[in-house]
C-alpha positions in Angstrom: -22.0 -16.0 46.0 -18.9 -14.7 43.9 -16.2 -17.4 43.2 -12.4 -16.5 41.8 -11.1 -19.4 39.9 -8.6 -19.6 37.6 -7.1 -22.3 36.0 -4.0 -24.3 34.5 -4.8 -27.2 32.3 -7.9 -28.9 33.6 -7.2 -28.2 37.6 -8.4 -24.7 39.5 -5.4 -23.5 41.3 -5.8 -19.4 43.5 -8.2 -19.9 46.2 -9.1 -23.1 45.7 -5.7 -24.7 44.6 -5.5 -27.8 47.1 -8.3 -30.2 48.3 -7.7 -29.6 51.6 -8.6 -25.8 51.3 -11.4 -26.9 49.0 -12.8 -29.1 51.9 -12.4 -26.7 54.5 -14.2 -24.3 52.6 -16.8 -26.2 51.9 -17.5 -28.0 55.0 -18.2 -24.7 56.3 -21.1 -23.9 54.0 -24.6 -25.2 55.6 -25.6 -28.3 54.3 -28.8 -27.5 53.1 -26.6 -25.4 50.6 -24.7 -28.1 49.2 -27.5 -29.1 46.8 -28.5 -25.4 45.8 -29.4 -25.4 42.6 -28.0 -22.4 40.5 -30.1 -19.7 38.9 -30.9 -20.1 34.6 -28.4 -17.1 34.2 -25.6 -19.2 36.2 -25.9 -22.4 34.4 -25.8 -20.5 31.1 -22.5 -18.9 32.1 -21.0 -22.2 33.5 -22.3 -24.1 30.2 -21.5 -21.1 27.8 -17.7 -21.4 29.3 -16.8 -24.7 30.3 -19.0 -27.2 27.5 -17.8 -30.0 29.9 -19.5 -29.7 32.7 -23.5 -31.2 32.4 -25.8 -29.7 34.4 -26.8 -32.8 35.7 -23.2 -32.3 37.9 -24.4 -28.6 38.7 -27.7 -29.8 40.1 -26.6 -32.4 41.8 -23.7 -30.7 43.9 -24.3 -27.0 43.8 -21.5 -24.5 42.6 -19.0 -26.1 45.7 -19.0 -29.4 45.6 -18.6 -28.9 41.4 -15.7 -26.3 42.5 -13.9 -29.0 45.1 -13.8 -32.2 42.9 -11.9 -30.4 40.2 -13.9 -31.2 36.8 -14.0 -27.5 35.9 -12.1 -27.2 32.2 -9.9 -24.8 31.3 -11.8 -22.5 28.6 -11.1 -24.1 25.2 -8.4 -21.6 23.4 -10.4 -21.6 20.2 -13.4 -19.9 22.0 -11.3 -17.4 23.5 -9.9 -16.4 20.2 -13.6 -16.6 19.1 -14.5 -13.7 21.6 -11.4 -11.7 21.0 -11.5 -11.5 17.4 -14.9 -10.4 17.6 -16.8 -12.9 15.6 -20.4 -13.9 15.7 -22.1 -16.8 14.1 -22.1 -18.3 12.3 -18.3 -17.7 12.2 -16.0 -19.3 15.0 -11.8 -20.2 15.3 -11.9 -24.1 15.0 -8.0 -24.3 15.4 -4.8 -22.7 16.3 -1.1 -23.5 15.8 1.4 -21.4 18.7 4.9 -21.8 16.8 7.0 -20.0 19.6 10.4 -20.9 17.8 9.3 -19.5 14.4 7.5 -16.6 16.2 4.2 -17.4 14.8 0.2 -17.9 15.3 -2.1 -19.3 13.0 -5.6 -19.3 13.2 -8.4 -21.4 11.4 -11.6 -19.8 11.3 -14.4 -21.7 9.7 -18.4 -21.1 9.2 -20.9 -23.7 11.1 -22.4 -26.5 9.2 -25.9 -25.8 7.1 -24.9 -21.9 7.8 -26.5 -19.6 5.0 -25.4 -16.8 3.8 -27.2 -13.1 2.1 -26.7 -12.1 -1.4 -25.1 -8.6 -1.5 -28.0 -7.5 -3.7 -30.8 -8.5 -2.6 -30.4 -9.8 0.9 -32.1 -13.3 1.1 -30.4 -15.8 2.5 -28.7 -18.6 0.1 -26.6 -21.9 0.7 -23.1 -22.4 0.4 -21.9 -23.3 -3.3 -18.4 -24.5 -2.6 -15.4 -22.6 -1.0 -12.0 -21.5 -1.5 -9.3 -21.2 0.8 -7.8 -17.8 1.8 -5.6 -16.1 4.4 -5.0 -12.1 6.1 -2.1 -11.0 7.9 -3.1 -10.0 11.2 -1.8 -7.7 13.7 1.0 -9.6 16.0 0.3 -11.6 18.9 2.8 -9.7 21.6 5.9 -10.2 19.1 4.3 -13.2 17.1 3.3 -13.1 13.3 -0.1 -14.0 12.8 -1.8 -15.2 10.3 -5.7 -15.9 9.9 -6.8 -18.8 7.3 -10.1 -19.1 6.3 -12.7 -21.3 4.1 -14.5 -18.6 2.3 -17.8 -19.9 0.7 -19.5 -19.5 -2.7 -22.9 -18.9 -2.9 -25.6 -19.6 -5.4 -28.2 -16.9 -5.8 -31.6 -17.5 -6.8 -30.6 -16.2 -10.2 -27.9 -19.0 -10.9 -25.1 -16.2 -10.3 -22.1 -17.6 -7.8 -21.2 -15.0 -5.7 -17.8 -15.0 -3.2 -19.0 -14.2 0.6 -17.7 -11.2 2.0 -16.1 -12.1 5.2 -16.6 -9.9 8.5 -12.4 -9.5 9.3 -11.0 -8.8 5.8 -12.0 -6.9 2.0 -11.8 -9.1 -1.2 -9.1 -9.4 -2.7 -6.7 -7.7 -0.1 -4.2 -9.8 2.2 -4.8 -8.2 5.1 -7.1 -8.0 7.8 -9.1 -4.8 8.5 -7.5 -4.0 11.8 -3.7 -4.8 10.2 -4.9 -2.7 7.2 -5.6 0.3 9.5 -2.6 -0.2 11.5 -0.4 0.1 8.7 -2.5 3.5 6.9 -2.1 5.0 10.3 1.9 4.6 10.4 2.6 5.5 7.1 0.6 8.6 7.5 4.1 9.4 9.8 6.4 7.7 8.7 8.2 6.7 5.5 6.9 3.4 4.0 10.3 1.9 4.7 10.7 2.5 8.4 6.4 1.7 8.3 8.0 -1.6 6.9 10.7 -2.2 9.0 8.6 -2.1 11.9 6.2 -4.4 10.8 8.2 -7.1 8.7 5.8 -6.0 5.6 7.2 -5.9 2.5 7.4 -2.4 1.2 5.4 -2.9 -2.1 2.8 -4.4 -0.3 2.2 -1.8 1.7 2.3 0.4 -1.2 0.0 -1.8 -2.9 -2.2 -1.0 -0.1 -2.0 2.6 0.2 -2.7 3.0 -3.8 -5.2 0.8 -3.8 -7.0 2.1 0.0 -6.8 5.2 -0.9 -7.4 5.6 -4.8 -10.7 4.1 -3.6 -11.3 7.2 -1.0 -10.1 9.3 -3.5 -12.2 8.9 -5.9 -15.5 8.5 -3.7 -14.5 12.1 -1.9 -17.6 14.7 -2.5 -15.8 18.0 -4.4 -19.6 19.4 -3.8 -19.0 22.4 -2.1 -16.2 23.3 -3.7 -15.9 27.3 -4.4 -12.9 28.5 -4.1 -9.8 26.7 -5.5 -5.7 27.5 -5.1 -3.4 26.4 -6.9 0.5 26.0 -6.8 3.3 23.7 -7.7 5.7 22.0 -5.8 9.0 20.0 -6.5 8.1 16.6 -6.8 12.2 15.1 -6.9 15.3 16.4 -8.1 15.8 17.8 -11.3 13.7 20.6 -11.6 10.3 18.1 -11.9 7.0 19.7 -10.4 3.5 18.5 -9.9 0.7 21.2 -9.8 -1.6 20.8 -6.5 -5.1 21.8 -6.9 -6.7 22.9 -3.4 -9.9 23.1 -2.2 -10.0 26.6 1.0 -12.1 25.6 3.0 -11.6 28.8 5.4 -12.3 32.8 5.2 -10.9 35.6 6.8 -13.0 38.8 7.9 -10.2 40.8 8.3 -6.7 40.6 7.1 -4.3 38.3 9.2 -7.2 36.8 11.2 -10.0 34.0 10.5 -9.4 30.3 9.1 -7.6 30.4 5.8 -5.4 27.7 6.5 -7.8 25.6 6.6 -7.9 23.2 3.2 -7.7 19.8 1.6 -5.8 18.6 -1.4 -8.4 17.6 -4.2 -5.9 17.2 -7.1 -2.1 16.5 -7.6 -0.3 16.0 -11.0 3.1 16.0 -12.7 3.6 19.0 -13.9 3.3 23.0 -14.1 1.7 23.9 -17.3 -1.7 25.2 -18.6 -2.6 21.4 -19.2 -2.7 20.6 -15.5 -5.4 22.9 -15.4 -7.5 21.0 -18.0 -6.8 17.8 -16.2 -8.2 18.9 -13.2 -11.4 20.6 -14.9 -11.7 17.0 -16.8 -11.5 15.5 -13.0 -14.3 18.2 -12.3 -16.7 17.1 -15.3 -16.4 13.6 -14.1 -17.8 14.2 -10.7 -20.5 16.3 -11.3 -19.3 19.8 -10.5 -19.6 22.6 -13.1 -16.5 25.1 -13.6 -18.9 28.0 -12.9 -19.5 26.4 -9.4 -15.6 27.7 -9.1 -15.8 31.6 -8.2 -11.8 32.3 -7.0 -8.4 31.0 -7.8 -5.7 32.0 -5.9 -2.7 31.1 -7.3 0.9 33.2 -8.0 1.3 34.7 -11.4 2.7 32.8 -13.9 2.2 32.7 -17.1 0.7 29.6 -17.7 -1.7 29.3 -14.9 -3.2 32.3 -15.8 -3.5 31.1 -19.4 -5.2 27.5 -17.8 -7.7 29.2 -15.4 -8.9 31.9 -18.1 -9.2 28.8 -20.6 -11.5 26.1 -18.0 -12.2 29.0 -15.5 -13.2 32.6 -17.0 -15.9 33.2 -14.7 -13.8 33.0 -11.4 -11.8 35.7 -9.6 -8.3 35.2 -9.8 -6.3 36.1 -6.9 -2.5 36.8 -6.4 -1.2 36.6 -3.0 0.7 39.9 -1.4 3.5 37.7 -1.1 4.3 36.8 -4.7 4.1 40.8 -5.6 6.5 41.9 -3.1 8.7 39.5 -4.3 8.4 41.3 -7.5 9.2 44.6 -5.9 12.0 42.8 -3.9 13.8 41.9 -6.5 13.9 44.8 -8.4 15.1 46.8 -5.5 18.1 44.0 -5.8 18.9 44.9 -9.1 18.8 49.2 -8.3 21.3 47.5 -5.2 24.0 46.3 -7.5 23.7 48.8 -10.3 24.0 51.3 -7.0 27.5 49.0 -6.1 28.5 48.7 -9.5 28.2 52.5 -10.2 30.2 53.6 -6.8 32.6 50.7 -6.4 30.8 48.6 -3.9 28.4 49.0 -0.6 29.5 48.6 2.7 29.3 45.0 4.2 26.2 43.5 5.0 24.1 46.6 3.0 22.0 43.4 1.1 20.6 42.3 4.6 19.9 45.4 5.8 18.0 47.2 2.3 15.5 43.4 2.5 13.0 43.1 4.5 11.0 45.6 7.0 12.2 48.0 9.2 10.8 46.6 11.9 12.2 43.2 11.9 15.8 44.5 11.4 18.6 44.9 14.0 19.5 47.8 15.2 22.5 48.1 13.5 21.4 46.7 9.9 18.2 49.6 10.8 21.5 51.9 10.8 23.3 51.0 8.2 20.2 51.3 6.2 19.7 54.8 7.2 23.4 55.6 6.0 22.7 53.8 2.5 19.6 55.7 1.6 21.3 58.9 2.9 24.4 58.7 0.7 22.4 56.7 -2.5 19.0 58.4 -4.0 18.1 55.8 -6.3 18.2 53.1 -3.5 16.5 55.7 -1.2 13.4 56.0 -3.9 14.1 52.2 -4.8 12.6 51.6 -0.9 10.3 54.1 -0.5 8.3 52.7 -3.8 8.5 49.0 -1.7 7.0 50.6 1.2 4.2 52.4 -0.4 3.2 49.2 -2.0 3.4 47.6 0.7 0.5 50.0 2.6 -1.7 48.3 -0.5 -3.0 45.8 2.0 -3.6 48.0 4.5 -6.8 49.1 3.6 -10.1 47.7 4.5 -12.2 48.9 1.7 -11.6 47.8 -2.3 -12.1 51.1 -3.5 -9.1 52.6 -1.2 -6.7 50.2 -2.1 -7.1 50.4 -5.7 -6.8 53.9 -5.8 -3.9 54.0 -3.4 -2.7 50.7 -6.0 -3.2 53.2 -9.2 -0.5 55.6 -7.5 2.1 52.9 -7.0 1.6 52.3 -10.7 2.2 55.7 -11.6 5.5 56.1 -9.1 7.1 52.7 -10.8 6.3 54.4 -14.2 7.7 58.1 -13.3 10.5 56.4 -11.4 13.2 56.3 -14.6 15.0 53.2 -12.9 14.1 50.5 -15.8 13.8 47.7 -13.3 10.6 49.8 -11.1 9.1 50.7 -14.4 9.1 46.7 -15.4 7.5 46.6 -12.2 4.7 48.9 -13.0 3.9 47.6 -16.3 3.6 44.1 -14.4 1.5 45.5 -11.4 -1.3 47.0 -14.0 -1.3 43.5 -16.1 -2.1 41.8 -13.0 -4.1 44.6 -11.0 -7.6 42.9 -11.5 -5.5 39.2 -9.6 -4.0 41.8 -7.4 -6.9 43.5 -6.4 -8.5 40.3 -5.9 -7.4 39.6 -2.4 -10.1 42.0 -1.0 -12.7 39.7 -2.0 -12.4 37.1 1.0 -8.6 38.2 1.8 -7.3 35.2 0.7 -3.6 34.2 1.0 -1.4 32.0 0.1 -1.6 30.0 3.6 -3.4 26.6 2.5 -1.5 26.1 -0.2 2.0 26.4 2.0 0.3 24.4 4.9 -0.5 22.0 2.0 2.7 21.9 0.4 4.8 21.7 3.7 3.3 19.0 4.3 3.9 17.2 1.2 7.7 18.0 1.2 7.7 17.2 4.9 6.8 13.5 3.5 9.3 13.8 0.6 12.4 14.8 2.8 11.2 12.1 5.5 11.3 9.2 2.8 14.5 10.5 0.9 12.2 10.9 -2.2 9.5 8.7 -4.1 10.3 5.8 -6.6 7.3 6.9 -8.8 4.6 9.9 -9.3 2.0 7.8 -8.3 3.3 6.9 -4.8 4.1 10.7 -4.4 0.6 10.9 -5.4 -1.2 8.5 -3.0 0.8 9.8 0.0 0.1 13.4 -0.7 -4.3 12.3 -0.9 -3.6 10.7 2.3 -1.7 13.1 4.1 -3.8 16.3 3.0 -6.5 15.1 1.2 -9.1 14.9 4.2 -10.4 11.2 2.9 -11.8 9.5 5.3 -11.2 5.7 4.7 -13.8 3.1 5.6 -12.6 -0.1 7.7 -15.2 -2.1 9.7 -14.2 -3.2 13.3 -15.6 -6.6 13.5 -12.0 -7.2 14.8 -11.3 -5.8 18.0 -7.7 -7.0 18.7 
């Protein structure tokens, strides 16, 4: 028979609320009924909740006559804590204090007499040493602060060592409980630490505290195993012209140009910075966990100077490769400068002739696709200027190595023969770089990780107004596109 009870104080009120109704119900049961005695499984749920009632009352009376003379206790509010934070033995809430004027809930959770407790190392099973008193910021009761406080014991290993007991809601040393710890990780993953702050009534450098600490400790447990093929690029890091240098791990490969899953990478490394020495901190990073430089086969990267100079120094053996993207620019901006000698020569283009000479035919209007037509009509040099940026262009076109080289050679020789200086800049630049350049064919890598990885990092800069320091520019970049996964047990479930 199924009963619905619920209580306030030490009385059941619902459908048995009044004596009267408890009597009528009950004086319709048979009597032979009244002095059922309940199953093992029922008396352990009665005893289990309601420690009051004996079981000499249950066997006496049956469930209804215990029900109608009202001696059912309300569930003591320590045990319900108990349950809903998740704890086992010999761990149990002995005590809370509901401040509904300061907006507040503390909890006392304490460990049962003569409980014992394993060593870390070796497992056995020692007694408490002494204890010290601690307390964790938990996640809010509806709009309630709450706050757990706990004895934490000491315990004496066979060896003579005193060891601090790891408790089952919190990590050592932090001031927050696992569940508040993840709350907070997961917000500021999305928000700026002050509005993460606001929202929570945290201070902002303790949540700080806990990103660096939470996720330098990923960080530097993440497995760069498999790495094998690296990019690298830097991005602003505040205002001022500072840079860091972000060192990326792509994970995914295109079969054919444009299509597959190059976007897909992680940030391994970030540091101030855009010189050849960011590439020796990273290859130092490398040596520490494990992985030889050789393990590294590609770098794709743009082409200055001094990255080239870092990955020929810590990487020779890998392929470097420069993204179609950085060597139009090149081409791009020496058609600019064949634009204004063109204006400068003639007394000036017609209006809007900048927009309509940039870009690709077919992603012009159709009056800038005019206007265009008119320019290259009436001007030679520009006219040759864009056919040069067009035949380079058909570069990536190919599908075999071979092709595109030679088709690469003849762009070379165009540039040189061209006798506008900027073009034949170009062409000495284009055959210092061809082996990079050519290096796209190899997996027909692009520059899309590293700007998925770098939008995302200036997404976060722009969305806080800027970091105080590196290192918190640091810590949020790991945790936003590092891929760590951070550990949190869930003995707490609410």
């Amino acid at each position: 028979m199924t009963l619905k009870v619920t209580f306030i104080g030490d009385f059941p009120t619902g459908w048995f609320g009044s004596w009267a109704f408890c009597r009528k119900v009950v004086h319709k049961v048979p009597p032979r009924e009244w002095a059922a005695v309940p199953s093992s499984s029922e008396r352990r749920v009665l005893v289990n909740n309601f420690p009051g009632l004996g079981f000499a009352v249950v066997r006496r009376l049956g469930w209804l006559s215990a029900i109608a003379t009202g001696k059912l206790p309300a569930m003591a509010v320590e045990h319900l804590f108990t349950q809903a934070l998740g704890l086992v033995s010999p761990w149990k809430v002995i005590s809370c204090d509901f401040k509904p004027a300061a907006k507040s809930l503390d909890l006392v959770i304490d460990f049962e007499r003569g409980a014992r407790f394993a060593d870390p190392e070796t497992g056995e099973l020692c007694p408490v040493h002494d204890t010290i008193q601690r307390s964790w910021e938990h996640l809010r009761f509806f709009e309630h602060t709450t706050t757990i406080s706990a004895r934490v014991p000491r315990i004496k290993t066979p060896a003579g060592n005193v060891k601090t007991v790891e408790v089952p809601w919190a990590k050592q040393h932090g001031g927050f409980t696992l569940l508040m710890e993840a709350y907070l990780l997961a917000l500021s993953k999305v928000l700026a630490v002050a509005e993460v702050s606001r929202l929570t009534s945290v201070s902002q450098d303790r949540i700080w505290h806990l990103i660096r600490t939470r996720v330098g400790e990923a960080w530097l447990n993440t497995d760069w195993s498999s790495l094998e093929r690296l990019g690298v690029d830097e991005t602003s890091t505040r205002k001022g012209h500072k840079y860091g240098t972000a060192f990326v791990e792509i994970t995914g490969k295109e079969t054919v140009r444009g299509h597959g899953a190059a976007k897909a990478a992680r940030l391994l490394f970030f540091t101030p910075g855009k010189d050849k020495e960011t590439f020796a901190e990273f290859a130092a990073e490398l040596e520490r966990r494990d992985v030889p430089a050789a393990q590294v086969n590609e770098i794709a990267m743009d082409m200055s100077k001094a990255f080239i100079a870092g990955a020929g120094e810590h990487f020779p053996e890998a392929q470097l490769c420069f993204d179609r993207f950085h060597v139009m620019k090149l081409c791009g901006e020496a058609l600019d400068k064949i634009r204004k000698e063109t204006a400068s020569e003639c007394g000036g283009l017609p209006r809007g002739a900048m927009w309509a000479l940039r870009g690709n035919p077919e992603n012009l209007k159709d009056s800038q696709r005019q206007l265009r037509e008119e320019i290259c009509k009436e001007h030679g040099k520009i006219a040759r200027a864009i056919s040069i940026k067009e035949f380079l262009a058909d570069t990536w076109n190919y599908q075999a190595v071979e092709d595109a080289v030679e088709h690469f050679k003849s762009v070379i020789s165009w540039c040189s023969r061209s006798r506008m200086q900027p073009f034949v800049d170009l062409g000495r630049s284009l055959r210092r770089h061809m082996d990079g350049i050519m290096g796209y064919f190899k997996n027909y890598t692009t520059s899309a990780a590293l700007e998925a990885v770098n939008g995302l990092l200036q997404l976060a800069r722009r969305r806080a107004r800027g970091y105080r320091t590196f290192r918190n520019f640091q810590a949020i970049a790991y945790w936003i596109a590092g891929g760590l996964d951070i550990q949190t047990r869930t003995a707490l479930t609410h």
